[in-house]
VOBA-1610 file (N, C-alpha, C; in pm, whole numbers, padded with zeros to 5 digits, always signed):
BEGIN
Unk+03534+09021+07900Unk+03652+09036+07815Unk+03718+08900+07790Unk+03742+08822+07897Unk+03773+08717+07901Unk+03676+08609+07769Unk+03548+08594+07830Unk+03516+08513+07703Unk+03464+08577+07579Unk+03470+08699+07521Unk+03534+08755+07440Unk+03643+08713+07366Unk+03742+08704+07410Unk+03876+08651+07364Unk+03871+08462+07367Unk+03763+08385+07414Unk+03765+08251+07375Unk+03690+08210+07314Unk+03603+08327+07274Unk+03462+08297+07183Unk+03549+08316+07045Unk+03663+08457+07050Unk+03709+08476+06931Unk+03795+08318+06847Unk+03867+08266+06956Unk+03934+08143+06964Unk+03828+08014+06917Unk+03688+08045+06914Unk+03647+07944+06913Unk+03615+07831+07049Unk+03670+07876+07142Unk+03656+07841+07280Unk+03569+07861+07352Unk+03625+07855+07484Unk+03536+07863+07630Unk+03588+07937+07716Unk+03500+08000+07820Unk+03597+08001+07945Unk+03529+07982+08068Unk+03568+07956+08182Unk+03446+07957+08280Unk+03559+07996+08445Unk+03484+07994+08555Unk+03562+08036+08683Unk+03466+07965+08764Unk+03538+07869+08825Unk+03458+07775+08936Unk+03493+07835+09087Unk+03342+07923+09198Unk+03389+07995+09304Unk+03412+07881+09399Unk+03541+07851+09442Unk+03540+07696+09594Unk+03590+07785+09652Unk+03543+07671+09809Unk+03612+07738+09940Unk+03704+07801+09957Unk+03822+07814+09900Unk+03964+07790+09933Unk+04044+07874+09834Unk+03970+07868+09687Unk+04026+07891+09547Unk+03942+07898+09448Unk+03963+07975+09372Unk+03878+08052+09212Unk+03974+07973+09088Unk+03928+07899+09086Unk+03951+07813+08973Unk+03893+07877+08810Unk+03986+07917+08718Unk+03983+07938+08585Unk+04013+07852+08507Unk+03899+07843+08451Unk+03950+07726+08335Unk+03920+07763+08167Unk+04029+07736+08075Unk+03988+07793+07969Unk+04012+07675+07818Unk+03995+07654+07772Unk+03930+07570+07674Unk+03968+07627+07520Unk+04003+07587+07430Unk+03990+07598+07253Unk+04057+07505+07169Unk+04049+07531+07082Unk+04097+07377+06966Unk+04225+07430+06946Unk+04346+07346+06933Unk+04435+07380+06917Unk+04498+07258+06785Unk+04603+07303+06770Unk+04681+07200+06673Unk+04807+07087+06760Unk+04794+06983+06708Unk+04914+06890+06817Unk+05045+06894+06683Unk+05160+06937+06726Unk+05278+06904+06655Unk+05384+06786+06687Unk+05381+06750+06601Unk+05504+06607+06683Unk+05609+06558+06565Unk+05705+06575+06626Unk+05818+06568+06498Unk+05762+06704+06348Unk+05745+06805+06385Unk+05725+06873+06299Unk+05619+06847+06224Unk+05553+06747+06204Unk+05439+06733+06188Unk+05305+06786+06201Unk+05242+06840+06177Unk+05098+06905+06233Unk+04977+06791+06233Unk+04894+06789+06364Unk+04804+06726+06341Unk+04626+06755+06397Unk+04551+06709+06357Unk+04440+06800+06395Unk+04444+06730+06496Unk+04350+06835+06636Unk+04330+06773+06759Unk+04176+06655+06735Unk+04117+06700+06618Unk+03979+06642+06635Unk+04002+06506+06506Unk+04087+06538+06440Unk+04113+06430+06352Unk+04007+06413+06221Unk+03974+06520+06219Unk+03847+06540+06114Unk+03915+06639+06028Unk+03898+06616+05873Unk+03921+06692+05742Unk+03821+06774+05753Unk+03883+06940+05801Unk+03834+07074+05803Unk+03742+07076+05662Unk+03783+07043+05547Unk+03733+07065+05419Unk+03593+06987+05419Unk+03600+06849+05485Unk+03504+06752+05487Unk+03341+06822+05512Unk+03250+06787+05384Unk+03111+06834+05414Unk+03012+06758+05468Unk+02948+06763+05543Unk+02836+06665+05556Unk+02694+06660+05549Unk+02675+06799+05464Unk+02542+06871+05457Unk+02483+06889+05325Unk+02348+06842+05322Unk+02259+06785+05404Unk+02295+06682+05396Unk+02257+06599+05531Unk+02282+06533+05566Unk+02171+06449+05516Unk+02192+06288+05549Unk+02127+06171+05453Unk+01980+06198+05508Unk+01925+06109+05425Unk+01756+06141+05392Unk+01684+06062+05475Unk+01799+05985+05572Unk+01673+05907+05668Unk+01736+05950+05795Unk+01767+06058+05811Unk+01816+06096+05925Unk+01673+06157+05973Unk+01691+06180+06155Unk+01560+06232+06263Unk+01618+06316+06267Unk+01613+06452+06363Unk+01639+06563+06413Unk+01499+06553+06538Unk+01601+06552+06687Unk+01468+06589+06755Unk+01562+06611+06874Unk+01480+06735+06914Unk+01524+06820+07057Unk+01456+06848+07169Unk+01501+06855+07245Unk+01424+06904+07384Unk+01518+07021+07461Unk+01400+07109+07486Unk+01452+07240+07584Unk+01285+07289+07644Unk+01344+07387+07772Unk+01227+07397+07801Unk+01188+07564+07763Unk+01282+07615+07728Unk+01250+07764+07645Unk+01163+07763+07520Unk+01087+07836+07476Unk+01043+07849+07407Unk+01114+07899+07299Unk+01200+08024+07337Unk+01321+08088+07251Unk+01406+07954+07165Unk+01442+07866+07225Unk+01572+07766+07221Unk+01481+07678+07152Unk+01342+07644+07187Unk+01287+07506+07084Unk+01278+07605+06959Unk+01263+07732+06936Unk+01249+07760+06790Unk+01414+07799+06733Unk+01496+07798+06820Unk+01668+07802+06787Unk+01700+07632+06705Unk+01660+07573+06789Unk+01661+07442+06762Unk+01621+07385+06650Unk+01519+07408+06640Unk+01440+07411+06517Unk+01506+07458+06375Unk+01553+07551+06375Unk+01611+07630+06287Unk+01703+07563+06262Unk+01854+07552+06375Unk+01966+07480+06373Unk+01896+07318+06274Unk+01817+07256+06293Unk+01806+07152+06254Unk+01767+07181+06099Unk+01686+07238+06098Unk+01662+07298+05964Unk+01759+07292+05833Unk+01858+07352+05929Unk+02032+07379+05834Unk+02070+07270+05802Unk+02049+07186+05873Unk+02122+07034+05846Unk+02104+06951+05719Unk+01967+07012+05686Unk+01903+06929+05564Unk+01793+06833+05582Unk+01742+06812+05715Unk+01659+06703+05762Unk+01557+06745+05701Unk+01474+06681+05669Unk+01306+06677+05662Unk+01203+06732+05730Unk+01158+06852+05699Unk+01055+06878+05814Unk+00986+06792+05887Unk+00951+06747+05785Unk+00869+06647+05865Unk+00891+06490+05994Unk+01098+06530+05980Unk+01129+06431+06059Unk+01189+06523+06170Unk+01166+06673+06138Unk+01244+06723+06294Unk+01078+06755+06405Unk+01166+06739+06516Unk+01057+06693+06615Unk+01119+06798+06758Unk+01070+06874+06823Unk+01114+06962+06908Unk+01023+06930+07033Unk+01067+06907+07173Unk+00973+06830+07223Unk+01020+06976+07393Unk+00957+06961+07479Unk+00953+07085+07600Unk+00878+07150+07594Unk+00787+07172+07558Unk+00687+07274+07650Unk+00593+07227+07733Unk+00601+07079+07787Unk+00521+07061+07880Unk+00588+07000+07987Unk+00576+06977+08086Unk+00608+06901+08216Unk+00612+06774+08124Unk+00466+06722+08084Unk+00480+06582+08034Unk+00565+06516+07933Unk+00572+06647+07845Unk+00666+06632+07698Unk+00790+06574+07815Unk+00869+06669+07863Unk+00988+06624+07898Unk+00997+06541+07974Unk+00923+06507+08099Unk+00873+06346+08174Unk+00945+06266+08099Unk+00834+06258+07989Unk+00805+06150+07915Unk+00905+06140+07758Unk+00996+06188+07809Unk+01124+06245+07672Unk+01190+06119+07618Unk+01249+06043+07686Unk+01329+05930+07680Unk+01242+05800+07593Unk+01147+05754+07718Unk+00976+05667+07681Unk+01017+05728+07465Unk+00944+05837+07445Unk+00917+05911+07320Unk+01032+05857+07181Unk+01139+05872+07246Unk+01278+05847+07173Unk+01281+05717+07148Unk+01249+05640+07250Unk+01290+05480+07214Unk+01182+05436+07130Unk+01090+05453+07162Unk+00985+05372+07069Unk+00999+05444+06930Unk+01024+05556+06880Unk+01055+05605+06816Unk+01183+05540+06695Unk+01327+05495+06780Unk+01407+05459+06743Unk+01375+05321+06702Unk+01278+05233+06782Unk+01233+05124+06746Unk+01141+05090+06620Unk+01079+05189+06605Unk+00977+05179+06466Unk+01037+05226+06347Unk+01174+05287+06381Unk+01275+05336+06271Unk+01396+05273+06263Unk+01442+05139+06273Unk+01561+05085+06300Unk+01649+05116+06232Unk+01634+05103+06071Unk+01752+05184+05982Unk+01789+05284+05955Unk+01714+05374+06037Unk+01722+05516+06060Unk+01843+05602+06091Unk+01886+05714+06100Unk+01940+05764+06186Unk+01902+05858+06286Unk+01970+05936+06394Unk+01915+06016+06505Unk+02015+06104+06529Unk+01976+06187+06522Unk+02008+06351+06563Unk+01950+06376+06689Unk+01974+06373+06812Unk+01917+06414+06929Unk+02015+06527+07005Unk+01933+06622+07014Unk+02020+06760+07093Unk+01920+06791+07247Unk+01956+06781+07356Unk+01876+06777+07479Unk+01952+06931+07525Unk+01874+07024+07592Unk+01897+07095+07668Unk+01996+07057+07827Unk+02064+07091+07901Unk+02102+07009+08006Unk+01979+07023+08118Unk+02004+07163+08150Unk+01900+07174+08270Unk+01772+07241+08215Unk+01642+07186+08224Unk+01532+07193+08212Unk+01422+07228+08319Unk+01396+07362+08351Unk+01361+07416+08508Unk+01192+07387+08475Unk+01103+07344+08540Unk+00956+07291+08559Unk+00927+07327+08656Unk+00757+07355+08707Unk+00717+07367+08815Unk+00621+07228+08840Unk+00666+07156+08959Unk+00573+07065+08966Unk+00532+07026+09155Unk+00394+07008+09150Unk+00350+07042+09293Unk+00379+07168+09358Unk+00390+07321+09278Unk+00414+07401+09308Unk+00599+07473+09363Unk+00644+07321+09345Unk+00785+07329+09325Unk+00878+07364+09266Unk+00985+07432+09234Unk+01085+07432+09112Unk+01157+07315+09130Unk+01178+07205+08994Unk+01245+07168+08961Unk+01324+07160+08844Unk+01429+07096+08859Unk+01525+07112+08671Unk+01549+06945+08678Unk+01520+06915+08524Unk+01522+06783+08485Unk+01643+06798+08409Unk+01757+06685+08413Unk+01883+06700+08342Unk+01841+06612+08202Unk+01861+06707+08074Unk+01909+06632+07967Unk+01982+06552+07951Unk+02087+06593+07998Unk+02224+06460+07980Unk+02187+06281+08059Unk+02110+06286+08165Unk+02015+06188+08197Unk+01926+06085+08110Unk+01842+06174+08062Unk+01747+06150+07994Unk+01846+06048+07905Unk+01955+06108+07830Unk+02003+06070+07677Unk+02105+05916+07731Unk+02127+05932+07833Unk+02194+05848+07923Unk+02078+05713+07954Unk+01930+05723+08004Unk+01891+05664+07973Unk+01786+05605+07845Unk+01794+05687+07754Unk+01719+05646+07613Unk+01856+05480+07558Unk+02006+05580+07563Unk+02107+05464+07541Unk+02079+05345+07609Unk+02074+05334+07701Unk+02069+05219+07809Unk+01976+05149+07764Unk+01820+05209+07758Unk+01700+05085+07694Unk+01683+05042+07577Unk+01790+05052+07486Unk+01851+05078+07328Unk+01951+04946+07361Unk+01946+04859+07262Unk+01989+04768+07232Unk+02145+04835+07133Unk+02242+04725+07119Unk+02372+04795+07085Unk+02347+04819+06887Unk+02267+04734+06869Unk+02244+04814+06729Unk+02200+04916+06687Unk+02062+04954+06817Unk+02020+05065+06810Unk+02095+05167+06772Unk+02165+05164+06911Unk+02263+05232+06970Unk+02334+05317+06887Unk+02389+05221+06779Unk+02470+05244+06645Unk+02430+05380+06560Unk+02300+05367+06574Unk+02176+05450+06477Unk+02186+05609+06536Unk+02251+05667+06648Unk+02208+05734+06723Unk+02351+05867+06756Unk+02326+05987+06744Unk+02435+06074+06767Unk+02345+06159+06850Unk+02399+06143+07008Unk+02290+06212+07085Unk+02386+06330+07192Unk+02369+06467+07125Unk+02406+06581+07199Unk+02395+06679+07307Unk+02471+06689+07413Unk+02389+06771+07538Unk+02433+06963+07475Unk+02332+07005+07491Unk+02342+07181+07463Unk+02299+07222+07591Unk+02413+07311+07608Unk+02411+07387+07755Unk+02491+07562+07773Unk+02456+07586+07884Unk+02559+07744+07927Unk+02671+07672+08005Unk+02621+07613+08036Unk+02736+07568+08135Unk+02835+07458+08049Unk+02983+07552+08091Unk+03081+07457+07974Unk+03167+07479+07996Unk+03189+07433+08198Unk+03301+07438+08209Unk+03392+07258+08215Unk+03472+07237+08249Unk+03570+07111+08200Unk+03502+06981+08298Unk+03439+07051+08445Unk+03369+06893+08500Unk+03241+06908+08428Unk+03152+07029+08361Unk+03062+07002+08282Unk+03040+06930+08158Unk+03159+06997+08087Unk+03162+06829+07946Unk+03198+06723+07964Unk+03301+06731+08080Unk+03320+06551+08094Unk+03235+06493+08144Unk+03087+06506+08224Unk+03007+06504+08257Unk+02901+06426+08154Unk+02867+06538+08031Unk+02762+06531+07907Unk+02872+06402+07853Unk+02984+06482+07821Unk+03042+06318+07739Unk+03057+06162+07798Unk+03035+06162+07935Unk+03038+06066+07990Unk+02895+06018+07988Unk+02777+06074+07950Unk+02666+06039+07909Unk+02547+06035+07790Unk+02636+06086+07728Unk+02611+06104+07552Unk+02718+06102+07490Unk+02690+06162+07356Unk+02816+06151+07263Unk+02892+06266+07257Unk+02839+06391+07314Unk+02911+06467+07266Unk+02854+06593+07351Unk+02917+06709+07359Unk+02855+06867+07375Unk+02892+06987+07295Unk+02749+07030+07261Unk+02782+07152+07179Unk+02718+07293+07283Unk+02803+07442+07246Unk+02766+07526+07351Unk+02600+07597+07318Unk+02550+07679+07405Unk+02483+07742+07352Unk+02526+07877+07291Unk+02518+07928+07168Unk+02574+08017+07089Unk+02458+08077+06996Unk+02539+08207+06916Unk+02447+08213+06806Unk+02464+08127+06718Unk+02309+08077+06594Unk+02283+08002+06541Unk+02287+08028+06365Unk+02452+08040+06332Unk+02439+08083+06179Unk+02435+07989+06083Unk+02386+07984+05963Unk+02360+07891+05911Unk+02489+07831+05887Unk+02603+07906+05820Unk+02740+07852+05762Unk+02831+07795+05913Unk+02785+07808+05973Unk+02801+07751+06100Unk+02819+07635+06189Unk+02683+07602+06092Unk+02614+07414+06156Unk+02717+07340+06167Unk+02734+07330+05997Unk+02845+07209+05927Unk+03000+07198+06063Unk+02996+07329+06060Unk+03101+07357+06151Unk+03149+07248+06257Unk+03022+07300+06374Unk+02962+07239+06477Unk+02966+07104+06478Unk+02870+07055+06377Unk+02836+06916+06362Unk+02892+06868+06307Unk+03013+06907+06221Unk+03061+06781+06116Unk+03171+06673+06194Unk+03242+06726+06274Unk+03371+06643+06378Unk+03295+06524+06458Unk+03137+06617+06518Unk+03080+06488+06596Unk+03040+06386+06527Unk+02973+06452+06395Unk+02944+06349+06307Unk+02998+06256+06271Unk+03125+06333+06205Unk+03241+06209+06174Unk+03271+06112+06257Unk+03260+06140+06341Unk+03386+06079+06479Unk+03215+05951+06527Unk+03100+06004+06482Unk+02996+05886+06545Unk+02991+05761+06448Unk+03006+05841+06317Unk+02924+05740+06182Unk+03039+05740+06069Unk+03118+05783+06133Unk+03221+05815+06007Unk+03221+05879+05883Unk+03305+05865+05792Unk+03255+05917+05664Unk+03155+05870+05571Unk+03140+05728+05587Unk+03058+05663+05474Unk+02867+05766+05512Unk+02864+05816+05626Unk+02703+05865+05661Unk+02726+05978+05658Unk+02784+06020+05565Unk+02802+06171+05541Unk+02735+06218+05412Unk+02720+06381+05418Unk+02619+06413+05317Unk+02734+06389+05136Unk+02659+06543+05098Unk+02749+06556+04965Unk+02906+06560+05001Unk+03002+06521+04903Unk+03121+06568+04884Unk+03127+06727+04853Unk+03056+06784+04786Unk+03075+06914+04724Unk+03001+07006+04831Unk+03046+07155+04843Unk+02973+07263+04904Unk+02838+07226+04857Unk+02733+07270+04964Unk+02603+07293+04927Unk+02592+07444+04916Unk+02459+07588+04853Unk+02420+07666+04893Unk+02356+07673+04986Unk+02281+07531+05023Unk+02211+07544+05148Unk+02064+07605+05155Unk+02038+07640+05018Unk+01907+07737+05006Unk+01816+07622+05071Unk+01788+07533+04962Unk+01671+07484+04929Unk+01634+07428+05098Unk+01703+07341+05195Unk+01678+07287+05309Unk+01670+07356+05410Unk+01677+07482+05410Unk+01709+07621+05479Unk+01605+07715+05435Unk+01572+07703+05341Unk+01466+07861+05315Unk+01355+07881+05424Unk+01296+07695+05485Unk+01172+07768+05548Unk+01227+07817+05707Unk+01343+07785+05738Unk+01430+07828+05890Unk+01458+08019+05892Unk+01520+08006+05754Unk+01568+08156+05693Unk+01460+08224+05702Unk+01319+08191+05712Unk+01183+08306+05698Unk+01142+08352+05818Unk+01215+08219+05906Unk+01167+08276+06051Unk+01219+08364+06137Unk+01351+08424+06082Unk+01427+08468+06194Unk+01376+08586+06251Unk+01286+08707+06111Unk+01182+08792+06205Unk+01134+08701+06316Unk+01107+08629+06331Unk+00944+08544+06417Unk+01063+08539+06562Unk+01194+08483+06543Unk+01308+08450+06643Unk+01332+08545+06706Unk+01365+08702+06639Unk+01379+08803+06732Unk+01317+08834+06803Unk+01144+08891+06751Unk+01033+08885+06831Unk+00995+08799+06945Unk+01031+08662+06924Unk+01048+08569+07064Unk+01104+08627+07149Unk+01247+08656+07092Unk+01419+08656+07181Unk+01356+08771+07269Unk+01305+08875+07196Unk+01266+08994+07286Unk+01147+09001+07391Unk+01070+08906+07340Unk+00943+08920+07440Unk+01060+08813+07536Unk+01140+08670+07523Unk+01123+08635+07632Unk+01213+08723+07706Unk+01324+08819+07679Unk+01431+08845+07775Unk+01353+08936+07851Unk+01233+09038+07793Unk+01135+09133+07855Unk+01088+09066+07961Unk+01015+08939+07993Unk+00929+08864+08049Unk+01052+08831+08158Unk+01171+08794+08112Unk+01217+08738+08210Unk+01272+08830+08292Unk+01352+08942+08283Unk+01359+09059+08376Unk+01252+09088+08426Unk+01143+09111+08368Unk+01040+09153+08513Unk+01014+09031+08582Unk+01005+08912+08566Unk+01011+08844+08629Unk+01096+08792+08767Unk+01190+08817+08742Unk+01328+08839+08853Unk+01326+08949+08890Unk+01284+09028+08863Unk+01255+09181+08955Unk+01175+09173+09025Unk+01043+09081+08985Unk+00943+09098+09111Unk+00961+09032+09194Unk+01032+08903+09164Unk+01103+08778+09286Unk+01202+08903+09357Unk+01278+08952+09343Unk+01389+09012+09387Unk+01323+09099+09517Unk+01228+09210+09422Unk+01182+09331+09525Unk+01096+09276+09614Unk+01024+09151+09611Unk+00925+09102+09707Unk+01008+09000+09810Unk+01090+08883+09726Unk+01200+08807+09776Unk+01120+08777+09956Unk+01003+08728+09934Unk+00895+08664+10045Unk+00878+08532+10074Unk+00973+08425+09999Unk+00947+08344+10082Unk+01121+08245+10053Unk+01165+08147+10103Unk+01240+08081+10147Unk+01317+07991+09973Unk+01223+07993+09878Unk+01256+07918+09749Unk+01285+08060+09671Unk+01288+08205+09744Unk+01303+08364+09634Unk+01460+08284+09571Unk+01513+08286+09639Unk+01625+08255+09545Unk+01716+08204+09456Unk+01606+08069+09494Unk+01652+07968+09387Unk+01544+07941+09274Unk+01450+08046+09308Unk+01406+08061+09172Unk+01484+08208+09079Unk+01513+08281+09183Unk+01582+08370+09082Unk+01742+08321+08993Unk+01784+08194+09103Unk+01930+08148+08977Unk+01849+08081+08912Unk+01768+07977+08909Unk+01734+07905+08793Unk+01682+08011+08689Unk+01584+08155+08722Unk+01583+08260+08588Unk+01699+08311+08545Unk+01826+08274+08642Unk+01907+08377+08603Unk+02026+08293+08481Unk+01998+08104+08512Unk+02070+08063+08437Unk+01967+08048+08266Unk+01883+08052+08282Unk+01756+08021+08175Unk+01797+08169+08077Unk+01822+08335+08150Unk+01867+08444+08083Unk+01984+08406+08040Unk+02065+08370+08085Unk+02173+08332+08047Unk+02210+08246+07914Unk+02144+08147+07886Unk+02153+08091+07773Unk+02050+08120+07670Unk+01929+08263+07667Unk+01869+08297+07598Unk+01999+08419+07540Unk+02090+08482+07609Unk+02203+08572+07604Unk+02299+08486+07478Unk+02290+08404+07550Unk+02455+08337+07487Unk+02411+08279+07344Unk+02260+08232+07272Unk+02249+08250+07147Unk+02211+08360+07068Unk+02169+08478+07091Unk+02171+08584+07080Unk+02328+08644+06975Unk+02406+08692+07087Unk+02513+08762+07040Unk+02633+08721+07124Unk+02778+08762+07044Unk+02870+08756+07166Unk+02926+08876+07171Unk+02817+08969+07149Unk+02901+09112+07172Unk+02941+09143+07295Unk+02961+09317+07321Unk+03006+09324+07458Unk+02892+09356+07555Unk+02758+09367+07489Unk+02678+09402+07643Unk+02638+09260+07638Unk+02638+09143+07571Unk+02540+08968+07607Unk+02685+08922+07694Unk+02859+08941+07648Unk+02909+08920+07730Unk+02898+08968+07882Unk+02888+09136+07863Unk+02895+09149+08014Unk+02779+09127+08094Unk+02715+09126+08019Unk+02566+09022+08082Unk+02538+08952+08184Unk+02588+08808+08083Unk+02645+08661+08119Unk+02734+08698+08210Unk+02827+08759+08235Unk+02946+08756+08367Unk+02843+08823+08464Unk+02771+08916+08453Unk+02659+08950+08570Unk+02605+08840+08621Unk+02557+08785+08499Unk+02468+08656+08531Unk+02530+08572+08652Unk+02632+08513+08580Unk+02735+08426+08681Unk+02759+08522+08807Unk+02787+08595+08790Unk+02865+08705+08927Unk+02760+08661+09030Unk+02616+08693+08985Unk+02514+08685+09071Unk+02450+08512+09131Unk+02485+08482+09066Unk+02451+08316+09076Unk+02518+08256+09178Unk+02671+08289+09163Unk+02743+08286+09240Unk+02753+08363+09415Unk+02667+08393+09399Unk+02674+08444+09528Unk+02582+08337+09625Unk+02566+08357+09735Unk+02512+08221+09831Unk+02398+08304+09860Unk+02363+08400+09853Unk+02230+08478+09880Unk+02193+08581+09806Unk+02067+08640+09809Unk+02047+08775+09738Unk+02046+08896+09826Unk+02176+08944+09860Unk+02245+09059+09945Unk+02251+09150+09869Unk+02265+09270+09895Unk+02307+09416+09864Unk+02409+09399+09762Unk+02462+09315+09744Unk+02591+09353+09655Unk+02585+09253+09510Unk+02493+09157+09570Unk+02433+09105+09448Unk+02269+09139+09378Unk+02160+09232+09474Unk+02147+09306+09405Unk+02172+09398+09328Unk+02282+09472+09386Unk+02323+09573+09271Unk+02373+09552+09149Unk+02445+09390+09122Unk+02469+09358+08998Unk+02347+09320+08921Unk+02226+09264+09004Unk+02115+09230+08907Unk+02039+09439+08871Unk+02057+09470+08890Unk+02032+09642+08872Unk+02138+09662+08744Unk+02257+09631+08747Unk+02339+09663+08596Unk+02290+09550+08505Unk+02287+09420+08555Unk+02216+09292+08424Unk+02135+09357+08406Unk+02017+09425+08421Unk+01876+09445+08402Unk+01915+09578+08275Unk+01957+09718+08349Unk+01987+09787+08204Unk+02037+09728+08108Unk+02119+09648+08104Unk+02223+09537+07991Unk+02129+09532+07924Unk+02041+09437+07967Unk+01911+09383+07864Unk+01794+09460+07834Unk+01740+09575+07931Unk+01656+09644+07832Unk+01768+09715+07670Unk+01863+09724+07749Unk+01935+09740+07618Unk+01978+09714+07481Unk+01942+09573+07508Unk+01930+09474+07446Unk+01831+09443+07368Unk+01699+09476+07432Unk+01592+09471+07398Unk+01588+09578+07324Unk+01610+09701+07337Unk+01584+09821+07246Unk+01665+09788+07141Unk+01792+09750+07121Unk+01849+09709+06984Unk+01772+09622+06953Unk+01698+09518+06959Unk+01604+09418+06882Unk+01522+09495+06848Unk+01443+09584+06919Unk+01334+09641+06828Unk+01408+09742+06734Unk+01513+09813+06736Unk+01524+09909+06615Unk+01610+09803+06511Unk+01669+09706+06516Unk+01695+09594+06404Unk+01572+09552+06352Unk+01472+09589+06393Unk+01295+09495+06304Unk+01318+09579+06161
//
């Protein structure tokens, strides 16, 4: 209910569990008044368009979902970029390794270029039979660093995450330029999203048209896919409940549980671009409820038993929307 009412706002909300105290923290754009005056908090002309955006712009992302590199994809799509310059990089251990390495030489063979970079934060891998999560906000932290300050210039590099609470963005912003949430992905939307960061990186002069676009023409081949997106969305949320069910009911060895939060934060942000209705909200608060707990006990199984109907539920509305 809660983020319900900050999603409506345009906001956030989140609850940090500490020792001592349950910390709420809540988040949205507001207006600053001073001497009667009104002023925007972001300092960007609401009216201001920036789409499509210029013709030597990149678009390139990393996530390790499969769902989210074709979200991504799409989102970039809207922007106006070039197919042929958007670049979606995660589905391998090596892709993301080797993410940063990819970017620079990249930025180097394109100097007058511009860059659109959107990184996932946490990126969960299995390596040596291990779970690990590789941080985006890292990565983009060091692509800047081996980037010379002109580079540098060339470059608007974004962390996308679930997690968005207030030490989490100051976090991404203290190592990129900016954070956007994970949400649904509408087209009239983008401009939204992106136009404040935009402004605020490159200013106005690297901005698209002055006038509304329709948006068709740079958008039609994103717009064909969204059958192809649901069908993803549904096989992965299917895959990933049984997946955490069989960790759960077997829950045999010493890593059961921290592979079930890392599935449980990975559902979580396949949820949160989806919908913000009321079963992806009460979801996501399962999600967290359960994450939050220090073990997988009786009482946090029983919340993964209500997440789980949530989402076949979920799943059955995707298939009767085909």
């Amino acid at each position: 209910m809660y983020r319900n009412c900050a999603r409506a706002l345009n906001g956030n909300c989140d609850y940090d569990f500490q020792e001592n105290e349950t910390v709420f923290t809540f988040t949205c754009p507001a207006k600053i008044i001073r001497n009667g005056i009104k002023h925007s908090s972001n300092q960007v002309d609401s009216n201001k368009k920036i789409l499509p955006l210029p013709q030597e712009t990149w678009g390139i992302a990393i996530d390790d979902s499969k769902v989210q590199r074709k979200l991504l994809h799409k989102f970039l799509s809207h922007t106006g970029i070039e197919t042929n310059k958007i670049i979606i990089k995660g589905e391998t251990l090596l892709e993301i390794r080797t993410f940063d390495d990819f970017v620079v030489d990249l930025v180097k063979k394109h100097p007058q270029d511009l860059f659109l970079i959107i990184v996932d934060e946490n990126m969960d891998c299995t390596e040596d039979d291990k779970l690990i999560t590789i941080s985006g906000s890292l990565h983009v932290q060091n692509i800047l660093k081996m980037l010379d300050s002109d580079l540098n210039k060339q470059i608007l590099a974004l962390v996308r995450s679930a997690n968005d609470s207030s030490a989490d963005i100051a976090k991404y912003e203290a190592r990129a330029h900016g954070f956007i949430n994970k949400a649904p992905i509408v087209k009239n939307g983008v401009e939204k999203i992106l136009a404040p960061l935009w402004i605020k990186r490159f200013g106005i002069d690297e901005c698209g048209s002055e006038t509304a676009s329709d948006d068709t023409s740079h958008s039609s081949e994103a717009s064909s896919k969204d059958t192809d997106n649901k069908i993803d969305l549904e096989l992965e949320l299917k895959n990933s409940i049984d997946r955490i069910d069989v960790l759960i009911k077997t829950n045999d060895c010493s890593n059961t549980t921290m592979l079930v939060m890392e599935l449980l934060h990975a559902l979580k942000g396949d949820l949160m671009t989806y919908s913000t209705n009321d079963f992806c909200v009460q979801a996501m608060d399962l999600a967290d409820a359960i994450r939050a707990s220090p073990k997988l006990d009786e009482r946090a199984i029983l919340k993964w038993g209500q997440l789980k109907e949530l989402v076949i539920s979920l799943v059955i509305r995707l298939k009767e929307a085909e």
